[in-house]
N, C-alpha and C positions, 0 to 999 in steps of 0.2 A: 504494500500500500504506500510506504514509505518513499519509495522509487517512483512511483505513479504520481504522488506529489508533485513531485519533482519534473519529471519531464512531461505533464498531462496539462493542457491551458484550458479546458472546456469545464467547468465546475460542474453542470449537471452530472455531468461522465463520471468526474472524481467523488460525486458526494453519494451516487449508486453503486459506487465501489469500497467507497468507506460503510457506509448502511449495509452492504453482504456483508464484509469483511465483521464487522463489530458483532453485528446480528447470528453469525454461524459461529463465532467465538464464543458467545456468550447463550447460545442455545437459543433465542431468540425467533419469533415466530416474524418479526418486522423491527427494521428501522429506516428511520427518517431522516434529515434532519431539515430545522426547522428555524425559519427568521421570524423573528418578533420583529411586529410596528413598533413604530419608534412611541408609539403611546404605552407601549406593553397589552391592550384589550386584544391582540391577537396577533394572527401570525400567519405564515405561510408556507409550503410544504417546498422547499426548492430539491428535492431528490430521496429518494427510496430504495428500498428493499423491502422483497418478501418472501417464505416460501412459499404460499400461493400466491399466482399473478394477481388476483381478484381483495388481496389483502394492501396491494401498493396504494398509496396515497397519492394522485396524479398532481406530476408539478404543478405550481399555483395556485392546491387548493388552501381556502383561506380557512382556519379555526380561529373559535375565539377563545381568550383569554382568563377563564375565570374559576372561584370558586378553590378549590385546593386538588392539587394534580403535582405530581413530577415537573410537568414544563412548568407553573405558574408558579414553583419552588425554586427553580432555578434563575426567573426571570427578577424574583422577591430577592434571594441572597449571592446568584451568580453563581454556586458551586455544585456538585453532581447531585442529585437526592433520585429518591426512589417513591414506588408507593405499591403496597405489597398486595393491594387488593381496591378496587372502586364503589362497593356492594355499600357502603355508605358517604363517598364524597359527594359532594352539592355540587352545582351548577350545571350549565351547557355544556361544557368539555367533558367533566365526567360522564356524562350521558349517551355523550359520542361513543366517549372507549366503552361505556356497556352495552351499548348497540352494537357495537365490533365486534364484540368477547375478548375484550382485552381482562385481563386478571391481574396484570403485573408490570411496573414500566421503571424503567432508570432512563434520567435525561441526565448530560453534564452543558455545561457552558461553554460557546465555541464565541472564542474573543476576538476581537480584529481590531486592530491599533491601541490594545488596553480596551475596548469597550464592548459589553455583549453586544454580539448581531444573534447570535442564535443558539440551538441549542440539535445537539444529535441525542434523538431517543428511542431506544428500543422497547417491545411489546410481546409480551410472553399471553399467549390464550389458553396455560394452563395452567390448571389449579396449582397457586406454593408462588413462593417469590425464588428471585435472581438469588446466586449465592454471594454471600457474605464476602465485601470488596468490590465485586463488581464496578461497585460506583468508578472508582479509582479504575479499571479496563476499560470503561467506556470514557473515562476522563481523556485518556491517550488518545485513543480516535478522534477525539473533540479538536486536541492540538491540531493534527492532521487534519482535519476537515477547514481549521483558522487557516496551516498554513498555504494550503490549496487553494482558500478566498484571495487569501496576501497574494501568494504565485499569480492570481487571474488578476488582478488589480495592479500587480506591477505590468504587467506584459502590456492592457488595456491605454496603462502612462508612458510604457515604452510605444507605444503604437500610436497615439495622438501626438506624442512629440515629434513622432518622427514626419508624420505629415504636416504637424507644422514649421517644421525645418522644409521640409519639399516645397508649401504653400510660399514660403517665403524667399525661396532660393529662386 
């Protein structure tokens, strides 16, 4: 994955590469990852994993932000949380993941220039939580998926520069 970082400029590509990767590590039935509005009430799905096709979450879709969940834990204090079951969370989002059959999710915090843009999380649709650490496995991915945005964001500044060196020449 770490290599792919590296030489891969296309983020969707990279972030459905990071989502298997994290997702098959971690026994995972799905992962995401996920940009928060810059209000925090929601967010959007920029790349997936699953291991049924019909479990993927298609780019662009928007959730909202609410209530107590893994994402809205991480959006609150920035760092990886979990939540080991939804059979009693509130709001709109948690209603989504039990319309799913989601039972189980760890999100960690994916940073770009120091500031949350998003978050990569995975979804278990079986009874029992992740094991014990995980947070901290899925935290690693998170790096890799930040430094994947950084890699696409430099290339995008290498790219407009260079056309306005030509513009100007």
């Amino acid at each position: 994955v770490a290599t792919a970082v590296a030489a891969e400029g296309d983020p969707k590509r990279l972030f459905a590469l990071v989502g298997e990767e994290v997702g098959r590590l971690l026994d995972a039935q799905t992962a995401h990852i996920f940009r928060f509005d810059e209000d925090g009430r929601g967010g959007t799905i920029t790349g997936g994993w699953a291991m049924r096709p019909d479990h993927v979450l298609p780019f662009g879709t928007h959730m909202p932000m609410d209530g107590d969940t893994a994402t809205t834990r991480v959006w609150r204090t920035g760092q990886a949380a979990r939540m080991d079951g939804y059979d009693h969370a509130d709001g709109e989002l948690a209603a989504q993941l039990r319309g799913y059959g989601v039972q189980a999710v760890l999100a960690a915090a994916v940073l770009l220039g120091g500031s949350l843009w998003g978050a990569v999380i995975v979804s278990s649709m079986d009874a029992g939580p992740f094991p014990e650490g995980a947070e901290q496995r899925i935290a690693y991915f998170a790096e890799l998926a930040a430094q994947a945005l950084a890699n696409a964001n430099a290339r995008e500044q290498l790219a407009a520069s260079r056309a306005r060196i030509v513009q100007a020449g």
